[in-house]
N, C-alpha and C positions, 0 to 999 in steps of 0.2 A: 182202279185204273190210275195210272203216274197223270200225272202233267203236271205243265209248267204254267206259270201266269209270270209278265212281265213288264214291269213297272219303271216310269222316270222314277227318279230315285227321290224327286221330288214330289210322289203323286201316290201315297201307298192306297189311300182308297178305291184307285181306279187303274187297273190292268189294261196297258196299252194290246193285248194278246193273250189268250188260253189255249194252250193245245193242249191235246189228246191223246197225240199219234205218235211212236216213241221216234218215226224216222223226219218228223217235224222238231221234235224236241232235240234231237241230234245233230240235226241241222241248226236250228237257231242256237244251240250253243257253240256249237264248234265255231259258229262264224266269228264269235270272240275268244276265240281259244279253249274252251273246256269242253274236255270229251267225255261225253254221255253216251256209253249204251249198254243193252240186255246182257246178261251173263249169265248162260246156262250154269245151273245149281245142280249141285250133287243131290241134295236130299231135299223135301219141303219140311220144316218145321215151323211151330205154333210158338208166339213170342211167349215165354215164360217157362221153357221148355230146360230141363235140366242141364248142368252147365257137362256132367257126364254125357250127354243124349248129345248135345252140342259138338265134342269135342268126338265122340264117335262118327257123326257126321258128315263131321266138316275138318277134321283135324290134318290128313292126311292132303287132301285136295286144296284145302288154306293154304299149308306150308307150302304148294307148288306155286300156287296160282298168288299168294305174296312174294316169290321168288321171279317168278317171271316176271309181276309188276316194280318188281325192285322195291318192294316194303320190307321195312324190319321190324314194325311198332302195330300191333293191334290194340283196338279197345271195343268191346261188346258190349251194343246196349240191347237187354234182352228183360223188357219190362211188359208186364200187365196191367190191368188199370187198378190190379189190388196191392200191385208192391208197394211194401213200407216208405221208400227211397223215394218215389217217385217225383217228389219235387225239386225236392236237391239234385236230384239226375238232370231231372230236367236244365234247372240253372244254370249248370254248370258251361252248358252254349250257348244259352240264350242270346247272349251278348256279341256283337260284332268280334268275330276274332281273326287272328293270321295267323299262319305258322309257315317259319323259314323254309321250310319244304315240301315236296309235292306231298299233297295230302289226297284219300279218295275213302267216300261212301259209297260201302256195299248193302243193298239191301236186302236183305233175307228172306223175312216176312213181316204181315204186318205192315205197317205205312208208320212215315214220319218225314217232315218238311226241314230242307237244305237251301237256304237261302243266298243268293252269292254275289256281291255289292262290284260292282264293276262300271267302269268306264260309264258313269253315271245312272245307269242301271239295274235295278235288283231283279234278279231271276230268281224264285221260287218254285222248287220241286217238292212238288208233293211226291217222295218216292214210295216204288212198292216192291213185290219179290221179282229180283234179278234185275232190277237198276243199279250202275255206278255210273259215279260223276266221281273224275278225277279233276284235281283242285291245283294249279301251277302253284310254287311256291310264291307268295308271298298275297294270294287269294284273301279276299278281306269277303267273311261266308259268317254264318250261326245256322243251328238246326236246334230244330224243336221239335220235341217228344210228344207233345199236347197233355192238355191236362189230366185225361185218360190217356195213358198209352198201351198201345200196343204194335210191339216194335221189338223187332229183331232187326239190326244194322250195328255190321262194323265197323268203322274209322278206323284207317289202314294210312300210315305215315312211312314215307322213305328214309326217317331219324327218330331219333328219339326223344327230340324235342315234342313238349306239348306247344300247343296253339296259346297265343297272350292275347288277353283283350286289346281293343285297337283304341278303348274311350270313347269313341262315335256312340251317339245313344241311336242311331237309324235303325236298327233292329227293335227296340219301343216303339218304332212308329209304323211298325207292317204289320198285316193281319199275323195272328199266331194261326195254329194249325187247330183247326175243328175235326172232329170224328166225324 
């Protein structure tokens, strides 16, 4: 099940709020500008699932559905809790980051947490299959993979820019993502 938990930015051990319910979750983000919600999926696939399997899928139905969001930059994380990679995958977010343009996570299957630092703020989504959060440009976010992962989600950018760390250590200081 998705939810959100929401945090002073100064208070990570304790959640001013947990929801449940995705038209709760939609609602308290929208009301700071980020739009969250479900997206009917072509197929259900299992994170670790062939990148062939992947691209029969989802390949035809992506290119629309990146076209109508106005993306032109994919990146798939599609880990299990046995991939060789999986920590350097991991790190590679960890970190408070921004990127110049609207950015959005799709989530496939699997679960993996999107954390998003705002207006003093952090909201954490624990996402799951057929969640997006679309991110405005200049969104200061991290996501995490968990130590185990299991996670199929794409990060979907309207450039080709990647996302630059922002320096802030705030993301060291919020729960990471448990199984």
């Amino acid at each position: 099940m998705s939810s959100l938990a929401v945090h002073l930015h100064t208070s990570p051990e304790l959640p001013n709020k947990v929801l449940n319910h995705a038209a709760d979750i939609a609602s308290t983000l929208a009301a700071v500008g980020l739009d969250y919600r479900q997206v009917e999926l072509p197929a259900a696939l299992r994170p670790g699932c062939e990148q062939a399997e992947f691209d029969q899928a989802y390949g035809l139905w992506l290119q629309a559905f990146m076209g109508n969001e106005g993306h032109v930059q994919q990146e798939l994380f599609n880990l299990q809790r046995n991939h060789p990679q999986k920590l350097e995958l991991r790190a590679r977010y960890l970190d408070e980051q921004v990127q110049a343009s609207t950015c959005a996570w799709l989530f496939i299957g699997g679960f993996a947490q999107l954390s998003v630092h705002l207006d003093g703020y952090v909201y954490r989504l624990k996402g799951e299959r057929g969640d997006l959060l679309t991110l405005p440009a200049g969104t200061r976010h991290w996501f995490d993979l968990g130590e185990e992962p299991h996670a199929l989600v794409l990060r979907l950018s309207q450039s080709e820019e990647t996302p630059e760390r922002t320096g802030d250590d705030i993301a060291s200081r919020f729960p990471r993502l448990e199984a």
